[in-house]
Backbone as CSV, one residue per row, in Angstrom:
resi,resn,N_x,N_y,N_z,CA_x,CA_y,CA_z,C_x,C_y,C_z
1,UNK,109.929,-85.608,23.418,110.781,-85.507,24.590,110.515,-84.181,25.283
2,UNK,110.445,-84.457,26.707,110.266,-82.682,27.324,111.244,-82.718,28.180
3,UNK,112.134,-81.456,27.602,113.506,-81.242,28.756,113.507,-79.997,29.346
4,UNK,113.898,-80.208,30.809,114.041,-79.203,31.712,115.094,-78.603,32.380
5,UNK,115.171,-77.908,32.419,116.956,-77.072,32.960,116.331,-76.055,34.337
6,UNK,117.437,-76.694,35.241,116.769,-76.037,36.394,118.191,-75.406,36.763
7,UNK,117.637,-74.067,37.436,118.905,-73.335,37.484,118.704,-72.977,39.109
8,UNK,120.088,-72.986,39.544,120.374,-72.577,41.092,121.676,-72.087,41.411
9,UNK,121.801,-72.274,43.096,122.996,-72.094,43.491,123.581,-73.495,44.609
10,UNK,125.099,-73.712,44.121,125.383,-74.851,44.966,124.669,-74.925,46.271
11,UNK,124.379,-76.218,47.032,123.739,-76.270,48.506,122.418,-76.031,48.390
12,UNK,121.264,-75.733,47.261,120.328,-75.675,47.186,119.428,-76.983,46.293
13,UNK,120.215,-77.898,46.637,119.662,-79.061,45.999,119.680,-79.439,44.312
14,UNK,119.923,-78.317,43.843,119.539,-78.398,42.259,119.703,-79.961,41.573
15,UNK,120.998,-80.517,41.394,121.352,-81.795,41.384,120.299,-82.652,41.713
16,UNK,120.183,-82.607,42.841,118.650,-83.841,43.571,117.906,-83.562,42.898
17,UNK,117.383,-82.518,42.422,116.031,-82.372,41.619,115.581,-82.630,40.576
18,UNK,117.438,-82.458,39.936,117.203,-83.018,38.671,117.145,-84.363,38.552
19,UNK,117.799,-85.296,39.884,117.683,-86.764,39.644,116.699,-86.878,39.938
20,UNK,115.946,-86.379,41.358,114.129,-86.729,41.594,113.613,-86.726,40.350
21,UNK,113.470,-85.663,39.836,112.196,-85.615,38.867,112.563,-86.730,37.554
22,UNK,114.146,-87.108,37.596,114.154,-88.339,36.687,113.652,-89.802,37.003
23,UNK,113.511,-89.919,38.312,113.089,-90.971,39.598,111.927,-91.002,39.235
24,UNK,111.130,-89.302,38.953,109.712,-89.373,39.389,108.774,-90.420,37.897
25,UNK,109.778,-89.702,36.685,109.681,-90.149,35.366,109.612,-91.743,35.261
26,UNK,110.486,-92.454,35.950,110.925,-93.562,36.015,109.792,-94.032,36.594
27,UNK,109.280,-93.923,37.346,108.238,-94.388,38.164,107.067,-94.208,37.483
28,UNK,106.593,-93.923,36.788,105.821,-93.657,35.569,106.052,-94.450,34.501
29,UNK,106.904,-95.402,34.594,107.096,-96.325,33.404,108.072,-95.624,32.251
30,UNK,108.623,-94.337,32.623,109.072,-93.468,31.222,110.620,-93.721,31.366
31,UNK,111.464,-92.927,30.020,112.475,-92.943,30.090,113.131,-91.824,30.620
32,UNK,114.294,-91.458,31.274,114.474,-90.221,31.794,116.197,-89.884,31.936
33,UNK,116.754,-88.909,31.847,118.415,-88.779,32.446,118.264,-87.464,33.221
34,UNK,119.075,-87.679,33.770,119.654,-86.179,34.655,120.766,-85.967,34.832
35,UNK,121.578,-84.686,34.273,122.715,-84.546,34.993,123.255,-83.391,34.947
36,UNK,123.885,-82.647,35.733,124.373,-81.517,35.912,125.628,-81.260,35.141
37,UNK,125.859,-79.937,35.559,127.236,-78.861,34.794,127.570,-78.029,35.816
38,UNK,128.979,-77.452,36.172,129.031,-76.755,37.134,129.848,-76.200,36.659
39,UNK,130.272,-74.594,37.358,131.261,-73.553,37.166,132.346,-74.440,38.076
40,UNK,132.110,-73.222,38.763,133.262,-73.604,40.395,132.431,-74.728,41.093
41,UNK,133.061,-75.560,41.418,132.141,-76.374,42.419,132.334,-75.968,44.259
42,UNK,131.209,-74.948,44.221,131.441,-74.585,45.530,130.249,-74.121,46.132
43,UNK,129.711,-74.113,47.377,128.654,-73.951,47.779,128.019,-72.348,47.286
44,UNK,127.210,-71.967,46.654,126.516,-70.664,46.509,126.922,-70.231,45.115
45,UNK,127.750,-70.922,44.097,128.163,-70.707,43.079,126.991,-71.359,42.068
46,UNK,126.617,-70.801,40.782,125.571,-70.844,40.074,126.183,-72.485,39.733
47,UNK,124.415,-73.433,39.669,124.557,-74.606,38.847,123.685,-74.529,37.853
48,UNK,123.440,-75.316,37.370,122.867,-75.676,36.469,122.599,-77.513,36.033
49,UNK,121.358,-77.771,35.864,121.128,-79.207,36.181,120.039,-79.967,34.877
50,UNK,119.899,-80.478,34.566,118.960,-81.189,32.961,118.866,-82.082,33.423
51,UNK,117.547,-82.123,32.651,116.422,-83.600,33.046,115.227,-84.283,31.970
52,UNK,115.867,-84.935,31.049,115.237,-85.120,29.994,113.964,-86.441,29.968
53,UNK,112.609,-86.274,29.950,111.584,-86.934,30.001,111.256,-87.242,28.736
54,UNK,110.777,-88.620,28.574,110.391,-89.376,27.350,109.587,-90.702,27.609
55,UNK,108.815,-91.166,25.948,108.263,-92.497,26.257,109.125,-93.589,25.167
56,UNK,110.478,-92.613,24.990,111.342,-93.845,24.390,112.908,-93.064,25.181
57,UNK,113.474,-94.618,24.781,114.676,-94.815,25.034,115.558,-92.987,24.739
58,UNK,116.083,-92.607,25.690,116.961,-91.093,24.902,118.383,-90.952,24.983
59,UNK,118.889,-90.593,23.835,120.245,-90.860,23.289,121.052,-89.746,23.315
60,UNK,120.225,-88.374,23.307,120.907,-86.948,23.182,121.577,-87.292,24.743
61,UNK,123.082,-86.237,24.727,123.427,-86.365,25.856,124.150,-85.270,26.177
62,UNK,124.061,-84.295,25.320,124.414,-82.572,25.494,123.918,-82.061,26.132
63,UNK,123.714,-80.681,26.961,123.627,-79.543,28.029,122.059,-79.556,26.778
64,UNK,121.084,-79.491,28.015,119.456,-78.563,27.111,119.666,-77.025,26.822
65,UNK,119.780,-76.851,25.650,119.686,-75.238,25.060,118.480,-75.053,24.985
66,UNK,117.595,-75.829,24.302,116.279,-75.316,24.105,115.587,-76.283,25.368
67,UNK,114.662,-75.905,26.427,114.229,-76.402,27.188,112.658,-76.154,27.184
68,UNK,112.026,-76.989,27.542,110.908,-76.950,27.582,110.314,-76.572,28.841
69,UNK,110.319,-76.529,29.425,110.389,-75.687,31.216,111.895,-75.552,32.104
70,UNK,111.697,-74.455,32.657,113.199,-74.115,32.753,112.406,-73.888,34.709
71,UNK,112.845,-74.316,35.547,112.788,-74.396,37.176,113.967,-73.213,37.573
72,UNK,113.623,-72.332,38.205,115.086,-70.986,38.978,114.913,-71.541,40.289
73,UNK,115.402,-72.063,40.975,115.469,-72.732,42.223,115.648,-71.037,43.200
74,UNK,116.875,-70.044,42.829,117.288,-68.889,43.253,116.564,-67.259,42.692
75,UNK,116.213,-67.136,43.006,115.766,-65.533,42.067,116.730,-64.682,41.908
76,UNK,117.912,-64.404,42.489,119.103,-64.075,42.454,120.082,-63.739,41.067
77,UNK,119.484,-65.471,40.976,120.266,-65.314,39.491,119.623,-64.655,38.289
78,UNK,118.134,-64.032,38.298,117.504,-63.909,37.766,118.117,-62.563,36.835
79,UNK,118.645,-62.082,37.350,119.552,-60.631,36.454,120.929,-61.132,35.975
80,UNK,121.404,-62.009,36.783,122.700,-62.418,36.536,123.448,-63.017,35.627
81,UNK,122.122,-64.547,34.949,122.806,-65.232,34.462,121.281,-65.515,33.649
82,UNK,121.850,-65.993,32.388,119.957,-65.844,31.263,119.807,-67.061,31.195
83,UNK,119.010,-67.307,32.462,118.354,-68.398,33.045,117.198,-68.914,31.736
84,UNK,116.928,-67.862,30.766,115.857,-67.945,30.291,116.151,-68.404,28.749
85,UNK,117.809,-68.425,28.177,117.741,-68.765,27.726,117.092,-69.816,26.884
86,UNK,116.802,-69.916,25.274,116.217,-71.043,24.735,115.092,-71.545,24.988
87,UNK,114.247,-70.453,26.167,112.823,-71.410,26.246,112.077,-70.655,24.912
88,UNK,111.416,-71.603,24.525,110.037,-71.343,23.777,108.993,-70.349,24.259
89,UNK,108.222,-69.642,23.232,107.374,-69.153,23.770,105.984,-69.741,24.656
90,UNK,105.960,-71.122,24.306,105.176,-71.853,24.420,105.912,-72.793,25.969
91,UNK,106.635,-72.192,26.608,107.689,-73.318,27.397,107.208,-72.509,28.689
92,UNK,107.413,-73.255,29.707,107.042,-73.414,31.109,108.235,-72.840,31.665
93,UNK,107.549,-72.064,32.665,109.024,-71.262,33.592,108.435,-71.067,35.066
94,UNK,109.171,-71.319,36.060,108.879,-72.016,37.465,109.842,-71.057,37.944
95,UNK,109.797,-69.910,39.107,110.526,-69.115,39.740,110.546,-69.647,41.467
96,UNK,111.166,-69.582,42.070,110.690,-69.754,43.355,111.351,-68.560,44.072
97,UNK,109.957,-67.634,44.383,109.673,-66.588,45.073,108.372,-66.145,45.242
98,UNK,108.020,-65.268,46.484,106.797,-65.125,46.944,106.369,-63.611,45.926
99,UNK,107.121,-63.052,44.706,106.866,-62.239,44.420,106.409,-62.291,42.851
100,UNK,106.101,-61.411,42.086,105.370,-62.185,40.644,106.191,-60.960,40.141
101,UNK,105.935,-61.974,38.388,107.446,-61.436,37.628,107.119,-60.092,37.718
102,UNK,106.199,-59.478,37.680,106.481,-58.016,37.319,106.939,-57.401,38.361
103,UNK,106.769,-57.735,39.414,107.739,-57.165,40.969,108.993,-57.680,40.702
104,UNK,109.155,-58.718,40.163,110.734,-59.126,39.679,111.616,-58.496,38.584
105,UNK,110.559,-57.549,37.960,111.151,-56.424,36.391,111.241,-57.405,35.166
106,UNK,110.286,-58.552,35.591,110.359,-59.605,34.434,108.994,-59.339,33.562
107,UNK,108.328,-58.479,33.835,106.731,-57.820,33.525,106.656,-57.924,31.909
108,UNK,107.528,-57.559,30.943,107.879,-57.538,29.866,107.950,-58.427,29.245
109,UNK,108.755,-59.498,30.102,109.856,-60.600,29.720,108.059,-61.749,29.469
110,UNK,107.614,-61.676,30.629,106.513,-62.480,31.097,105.410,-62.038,30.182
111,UNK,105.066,-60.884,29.460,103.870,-60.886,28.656,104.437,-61.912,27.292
112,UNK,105.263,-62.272,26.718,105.764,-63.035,25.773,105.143,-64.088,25.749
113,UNK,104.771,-64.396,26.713,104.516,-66.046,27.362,103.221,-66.380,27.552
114,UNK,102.367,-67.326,27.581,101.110,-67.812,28.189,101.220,-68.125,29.736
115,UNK,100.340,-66.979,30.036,100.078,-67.009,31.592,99.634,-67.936,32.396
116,UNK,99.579,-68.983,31.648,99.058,-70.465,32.559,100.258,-70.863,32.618
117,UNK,101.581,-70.819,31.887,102.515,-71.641,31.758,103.743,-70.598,32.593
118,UNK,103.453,-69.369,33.499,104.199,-69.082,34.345,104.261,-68.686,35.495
119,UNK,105.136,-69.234,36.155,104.213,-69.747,37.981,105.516,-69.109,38.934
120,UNK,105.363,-68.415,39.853,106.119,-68.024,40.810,105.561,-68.608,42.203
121,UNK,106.438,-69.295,43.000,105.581,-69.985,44.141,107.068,-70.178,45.152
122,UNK,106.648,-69.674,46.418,107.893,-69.602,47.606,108.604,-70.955,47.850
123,UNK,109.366,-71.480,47.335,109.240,-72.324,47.565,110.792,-72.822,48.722
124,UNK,111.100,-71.675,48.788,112.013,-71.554,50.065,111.207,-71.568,51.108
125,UNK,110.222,-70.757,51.683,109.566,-70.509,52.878,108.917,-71.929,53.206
126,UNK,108.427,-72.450,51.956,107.915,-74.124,52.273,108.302,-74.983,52.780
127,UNK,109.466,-74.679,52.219,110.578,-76.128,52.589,111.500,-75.544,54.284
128,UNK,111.424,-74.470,54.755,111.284,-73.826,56.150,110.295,-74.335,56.795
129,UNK,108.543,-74.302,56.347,107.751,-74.965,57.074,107.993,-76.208,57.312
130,UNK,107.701,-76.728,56.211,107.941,-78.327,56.757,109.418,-78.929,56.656
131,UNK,110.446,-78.585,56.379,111.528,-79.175,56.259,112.240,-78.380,57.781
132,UNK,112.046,-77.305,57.719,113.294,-76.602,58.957,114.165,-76.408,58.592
133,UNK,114.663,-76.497,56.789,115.858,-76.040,56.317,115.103,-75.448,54.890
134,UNK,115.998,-74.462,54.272,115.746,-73.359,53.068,115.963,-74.222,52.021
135,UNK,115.827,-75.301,51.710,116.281,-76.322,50.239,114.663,-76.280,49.652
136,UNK,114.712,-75.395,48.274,114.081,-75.119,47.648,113.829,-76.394,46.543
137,UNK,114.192,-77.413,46.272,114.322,-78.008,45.281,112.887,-79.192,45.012
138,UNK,112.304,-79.858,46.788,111.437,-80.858,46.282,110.200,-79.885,46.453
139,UNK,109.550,-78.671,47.010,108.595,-78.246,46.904,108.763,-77.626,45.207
140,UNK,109.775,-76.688,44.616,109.776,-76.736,43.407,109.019,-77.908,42.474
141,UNK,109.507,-79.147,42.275,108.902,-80.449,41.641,107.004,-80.625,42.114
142,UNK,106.908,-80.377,43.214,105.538,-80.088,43.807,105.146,-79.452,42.545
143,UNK,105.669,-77.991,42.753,104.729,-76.527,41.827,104.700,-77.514,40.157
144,UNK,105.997,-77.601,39.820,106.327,-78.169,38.470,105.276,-79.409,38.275
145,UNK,105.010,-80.157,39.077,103.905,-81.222,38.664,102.441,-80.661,38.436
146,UNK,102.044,-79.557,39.261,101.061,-78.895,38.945,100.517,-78.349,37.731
147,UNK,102.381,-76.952,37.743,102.360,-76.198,36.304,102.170,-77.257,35.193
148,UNK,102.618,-78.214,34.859,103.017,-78.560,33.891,102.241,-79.989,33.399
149,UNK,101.989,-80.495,34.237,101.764,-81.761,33.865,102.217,-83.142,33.852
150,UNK,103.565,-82.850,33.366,104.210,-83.521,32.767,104.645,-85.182,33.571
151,UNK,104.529,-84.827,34.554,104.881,-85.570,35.668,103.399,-85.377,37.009
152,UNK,103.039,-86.987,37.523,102.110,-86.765,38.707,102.935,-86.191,40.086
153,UNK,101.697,-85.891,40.783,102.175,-85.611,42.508,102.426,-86.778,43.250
154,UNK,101.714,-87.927,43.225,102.431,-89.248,43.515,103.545,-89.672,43.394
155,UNK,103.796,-89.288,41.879,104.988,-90.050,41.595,106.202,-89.221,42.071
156,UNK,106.094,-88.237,42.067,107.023,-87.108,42.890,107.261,-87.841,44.403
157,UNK,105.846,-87.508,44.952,106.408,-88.628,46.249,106.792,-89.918,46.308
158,UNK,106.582,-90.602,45.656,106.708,-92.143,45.513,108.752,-91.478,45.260
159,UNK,109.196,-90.652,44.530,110.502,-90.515,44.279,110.909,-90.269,45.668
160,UNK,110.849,-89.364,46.070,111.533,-88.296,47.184,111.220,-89.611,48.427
161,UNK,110.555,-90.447,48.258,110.707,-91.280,49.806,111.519,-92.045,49.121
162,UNK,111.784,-92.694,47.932,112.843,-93.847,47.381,114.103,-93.184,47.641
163,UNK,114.484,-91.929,47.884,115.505,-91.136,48.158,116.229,-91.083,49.144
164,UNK,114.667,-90.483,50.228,114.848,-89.325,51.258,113.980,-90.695,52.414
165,UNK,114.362,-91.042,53.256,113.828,-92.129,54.159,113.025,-91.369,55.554
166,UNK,112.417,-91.758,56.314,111.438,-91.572,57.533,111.746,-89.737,57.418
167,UNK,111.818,-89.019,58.412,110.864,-87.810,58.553,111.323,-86.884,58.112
168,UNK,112.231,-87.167,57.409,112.972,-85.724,55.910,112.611,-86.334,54.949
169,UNK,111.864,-87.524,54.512,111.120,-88.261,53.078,109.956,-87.783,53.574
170,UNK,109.166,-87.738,54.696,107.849,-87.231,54.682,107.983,-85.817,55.149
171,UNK,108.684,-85.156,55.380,108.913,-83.428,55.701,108.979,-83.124,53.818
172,UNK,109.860,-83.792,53.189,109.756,-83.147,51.834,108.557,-83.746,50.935
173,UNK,107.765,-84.596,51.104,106.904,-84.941,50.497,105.736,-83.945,51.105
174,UNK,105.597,-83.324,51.911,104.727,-82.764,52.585,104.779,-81.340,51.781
175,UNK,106.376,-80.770,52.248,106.425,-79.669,50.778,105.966,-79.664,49.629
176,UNK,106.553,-80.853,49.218,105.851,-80.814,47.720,104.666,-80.867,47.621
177,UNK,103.949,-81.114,48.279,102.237,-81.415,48.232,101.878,-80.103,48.623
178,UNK,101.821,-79.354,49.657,101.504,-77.874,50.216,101.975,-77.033,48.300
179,UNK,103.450,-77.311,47.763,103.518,-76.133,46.338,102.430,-76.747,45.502
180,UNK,102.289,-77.976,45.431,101.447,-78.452,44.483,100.480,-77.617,44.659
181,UNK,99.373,-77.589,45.940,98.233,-77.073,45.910,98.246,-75.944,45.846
182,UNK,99.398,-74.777,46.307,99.555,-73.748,46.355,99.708,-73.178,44.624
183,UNK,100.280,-73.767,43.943,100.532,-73.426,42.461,99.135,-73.919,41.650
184,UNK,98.063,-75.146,42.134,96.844,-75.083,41.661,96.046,-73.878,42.005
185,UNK,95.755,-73.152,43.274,95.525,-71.708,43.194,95.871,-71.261,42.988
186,UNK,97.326,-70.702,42.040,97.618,-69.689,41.575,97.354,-69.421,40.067
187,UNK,97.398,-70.979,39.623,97.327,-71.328,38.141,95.757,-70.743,38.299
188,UNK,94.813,-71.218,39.040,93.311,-71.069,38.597,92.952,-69.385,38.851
189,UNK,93.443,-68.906,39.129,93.454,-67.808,38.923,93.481,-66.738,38.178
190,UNK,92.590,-65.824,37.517,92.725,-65.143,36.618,94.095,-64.383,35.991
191,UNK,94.893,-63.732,36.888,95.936,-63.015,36.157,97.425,-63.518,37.612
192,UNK,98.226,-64.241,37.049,99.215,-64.486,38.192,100.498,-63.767,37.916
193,UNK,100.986,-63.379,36.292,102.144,-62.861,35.933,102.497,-61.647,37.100
């Protein structure tokens, strides 16, 4: 099973992302859940969202402590709240910002880790290009299909239009495709931390 905990702030999609990328799973023939936890339910207040991928039926139905890629939709929270909890050393971590961890004071945090498996990619400014609004959440799934694997870029889009209909299903499929490629040059790249 590979589970993911994506962390944000209300109004930034987090929720959708976690159901997309269960959509995207689904569409892949796999098994998948998603579902969120919230503090306050109020716009800009920290969420938190799980998304559990499999090729059997899955029964766990508790909050992911240990996650296998963890998505920060916000960088914000990045001092605030230990987003980082429970990942593995071996676990995937997805920031969305145009800046790399060690400009983030995560320089430390980030040598722990295998540098293929940690990706910082704007993924606010993206979803500005082609969306015209700051919702960080389907170019994120873009980068995450790249980083990780785990999930195709098709099937990401094949989700987000079963969702998102005529020219905000193809404005966010367009995002996601621009992080995708944008996080394949960053991944092929010698040193990205």
């Amino acid at each position: 099973m590979f589970q993911v905990r994506i962390h944000g702030r209300g109004g930034q999609g987090v929720v959708t992302a976690a159901e997309l990328l269960s959509l995207t799973a689904f569409a892949e023939g796999r098994y998948a859940q998603a579902f969120p936890t919230f503090g306050s339910e109020r716009t800009g207040a920290p969420v938190t969202a799980f998304c559990r991928i499999d090729d059997r039926e899955i029964r766990a139905r508790e909050p992911i402590a240990e996650p296998d890629a963890v998505i920060v939709q916000d960088p914000t929270l990045l001092h605030q709240v230990d987003v980082f909890a429970g990942v593995g050393k071996d676990g995937y971590v997805l920031v969305n910002t145009a800046r790399s961890f060690e400009e983030l004071g995560l320089g430390e945090f980030a040598r722990q880790f295998r540098t293929e498996r940690l990706l910082t990619v704007p993924a606010t400014e993206i979803a500005r290009e082609h969306l015209g609004r700051p919702v960080p959440n389907v170019p994120l799934l873009g980068a995450f299909a790249a980083l990780t694997g785990v999930v195709a870029l098709p099937s990401v889009a094949a989700a987000v239009r079963e969702r998102f209909a005529g020219a905000i299903g193809e404005g966010n499929v367009a995002a996601a495709e621009a992080a995708y490629e944008l996080a394949q040059t960053t991944l092929r790249e010698p040193v990205h931390a």
